[in-house]
C-alpha positions as CSV (number, residue, x, y, z in Angstrom):
1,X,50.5,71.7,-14.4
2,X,49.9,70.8,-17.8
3,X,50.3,74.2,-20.3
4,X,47.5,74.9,-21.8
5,X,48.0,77.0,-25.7
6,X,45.9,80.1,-26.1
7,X,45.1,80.8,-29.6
8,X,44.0,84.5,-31.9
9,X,41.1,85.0,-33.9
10,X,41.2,87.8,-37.0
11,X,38.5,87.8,-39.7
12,X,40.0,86.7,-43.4
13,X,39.5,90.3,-44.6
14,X,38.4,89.9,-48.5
15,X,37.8,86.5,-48.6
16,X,34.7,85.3,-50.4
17,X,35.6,81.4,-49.7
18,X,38.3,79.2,-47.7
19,X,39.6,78.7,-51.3
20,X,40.9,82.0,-51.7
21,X,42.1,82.3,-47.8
22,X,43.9,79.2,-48.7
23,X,45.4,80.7,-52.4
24,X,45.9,83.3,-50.6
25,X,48.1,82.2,-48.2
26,X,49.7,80.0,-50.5
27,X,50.8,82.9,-52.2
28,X,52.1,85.6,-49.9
29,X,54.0,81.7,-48.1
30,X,55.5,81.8,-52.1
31,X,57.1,85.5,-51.8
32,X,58.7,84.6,-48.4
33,X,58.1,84.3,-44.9
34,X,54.2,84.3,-44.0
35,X,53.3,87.2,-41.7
36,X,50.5,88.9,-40.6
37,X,51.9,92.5,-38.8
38,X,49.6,93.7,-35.8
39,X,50.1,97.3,-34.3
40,X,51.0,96.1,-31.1
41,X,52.4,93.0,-29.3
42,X,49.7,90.9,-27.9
43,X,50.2,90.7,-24.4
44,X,49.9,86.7,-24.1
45,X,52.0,86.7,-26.7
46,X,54.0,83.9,-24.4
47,X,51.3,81.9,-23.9
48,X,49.9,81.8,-27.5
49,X,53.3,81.0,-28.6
50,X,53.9,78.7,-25.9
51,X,56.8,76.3,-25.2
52,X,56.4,74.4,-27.8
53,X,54.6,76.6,-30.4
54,X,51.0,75.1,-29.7
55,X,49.3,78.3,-30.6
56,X,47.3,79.3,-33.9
57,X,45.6,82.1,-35.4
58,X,41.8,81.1,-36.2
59,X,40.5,82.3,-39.3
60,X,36.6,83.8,-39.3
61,X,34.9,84.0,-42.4
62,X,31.4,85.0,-43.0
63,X,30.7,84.8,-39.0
64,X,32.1,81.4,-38.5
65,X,35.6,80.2,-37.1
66,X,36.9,77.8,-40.4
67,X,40.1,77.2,-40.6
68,X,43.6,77.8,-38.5
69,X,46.7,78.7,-39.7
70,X,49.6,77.4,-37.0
71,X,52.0,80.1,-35.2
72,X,55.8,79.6,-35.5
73,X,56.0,83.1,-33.7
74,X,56.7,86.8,-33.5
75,X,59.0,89.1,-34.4
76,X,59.1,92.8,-35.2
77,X,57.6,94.6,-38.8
78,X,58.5,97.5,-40.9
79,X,57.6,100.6,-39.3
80,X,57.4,99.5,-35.5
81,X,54.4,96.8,-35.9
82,X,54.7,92.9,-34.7
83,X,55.0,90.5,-37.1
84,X,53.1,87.0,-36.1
85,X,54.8,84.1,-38.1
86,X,52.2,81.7,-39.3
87,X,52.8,78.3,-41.1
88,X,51.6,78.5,-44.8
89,X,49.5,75.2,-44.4
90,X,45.6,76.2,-43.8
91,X,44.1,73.2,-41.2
92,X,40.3,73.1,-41.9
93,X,38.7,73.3,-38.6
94,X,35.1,72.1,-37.3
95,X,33.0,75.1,-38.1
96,X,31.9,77.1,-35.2
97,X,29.8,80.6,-35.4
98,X,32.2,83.3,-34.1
99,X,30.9,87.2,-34.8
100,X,33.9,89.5,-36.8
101,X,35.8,92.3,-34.7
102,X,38.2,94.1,-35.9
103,X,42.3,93.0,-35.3
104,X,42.9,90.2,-33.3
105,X,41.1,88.0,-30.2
106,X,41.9,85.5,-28.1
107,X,40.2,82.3,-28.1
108,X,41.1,79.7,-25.5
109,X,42.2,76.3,-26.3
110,X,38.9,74.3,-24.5
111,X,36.8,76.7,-26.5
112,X,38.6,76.0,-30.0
113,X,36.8,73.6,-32.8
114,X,37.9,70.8,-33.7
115,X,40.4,70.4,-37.1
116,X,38.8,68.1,-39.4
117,X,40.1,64.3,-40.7
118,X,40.9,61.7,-38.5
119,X,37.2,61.3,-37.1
120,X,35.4,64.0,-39.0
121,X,34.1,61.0,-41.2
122,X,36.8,62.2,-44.3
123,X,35.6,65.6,-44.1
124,X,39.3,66.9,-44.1
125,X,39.8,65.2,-47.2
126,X,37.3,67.6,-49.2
127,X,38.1,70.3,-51.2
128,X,37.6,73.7,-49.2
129,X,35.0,75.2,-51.0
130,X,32.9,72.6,-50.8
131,X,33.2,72.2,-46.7
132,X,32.7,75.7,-46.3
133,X,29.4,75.4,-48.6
134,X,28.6,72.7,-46.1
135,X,29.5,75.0,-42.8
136,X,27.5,77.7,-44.5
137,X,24.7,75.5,-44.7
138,X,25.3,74.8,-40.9
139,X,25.4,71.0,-42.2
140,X,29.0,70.1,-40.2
């Protein structure tokens, strides 16, 4: 049986465009180790990290799944929280509407968009801003 990677959702908390998720990122990758810290262990945490790391966290912004940051795995956070380990680079993904709840969600891999390039027609190749634009205007 083939394994199958289960993946989180979280909204992009303050983020007016994929542009500033991605400087933002970019950033916090700068002053070390990129972590986001969650109160508690998810408990597929095994399966989204999975044997060969296959999982991601899916970023939602303004109701619509965008982008997905890779997860290298967890480990534990000041003050008793988990930290999830996410690769800086921010892969644009096929936009998909996804409504915002608060901490974390699973989303499971059939159900995942698509990351853009390869076939996307060069859309992976655009600056961020303006393929969000385009998402917003439910054009891709």
């Amino acid at each position: 049986m083939a394994f199958v990677p289960l993946h989180l959702t979280k909204v992009a908390f303050a983020c007016p465009s994929v542009d500033h998720l991605a400087e933002r990122l970019r950033a916090r990758a700068e002053e070390g180790a990129l972590v986001v810290t969650t109160r508690y262990l998810p408990k597929r945490h095994t399966e989204v990290a999975g044997p060969d790391g296959s999982g991601s966290l899916y970023w939602i912004l303004k109701h619509q799944l965008v982008a997905r940051s890779p997860i290298t795995g967890f480990g534990e956070a000041e003050g008793g929280r988990v930290a999830i380990h996410l690769d800086p680079g921010l892969v644009l993904v096929q936009a998909r509407p996804k409504r915002a709840h608060q901490g974390w969600r699973y989303l499971e891999h059939p159900d995942a968009p698509a990351d853009l390039g390869g076939e996307s027609g060069g859309l992976g190749a655009m600056p961020p801003a303006l393929v969000g634009r385009l998402a917003e205007l439910a054009l891709i």
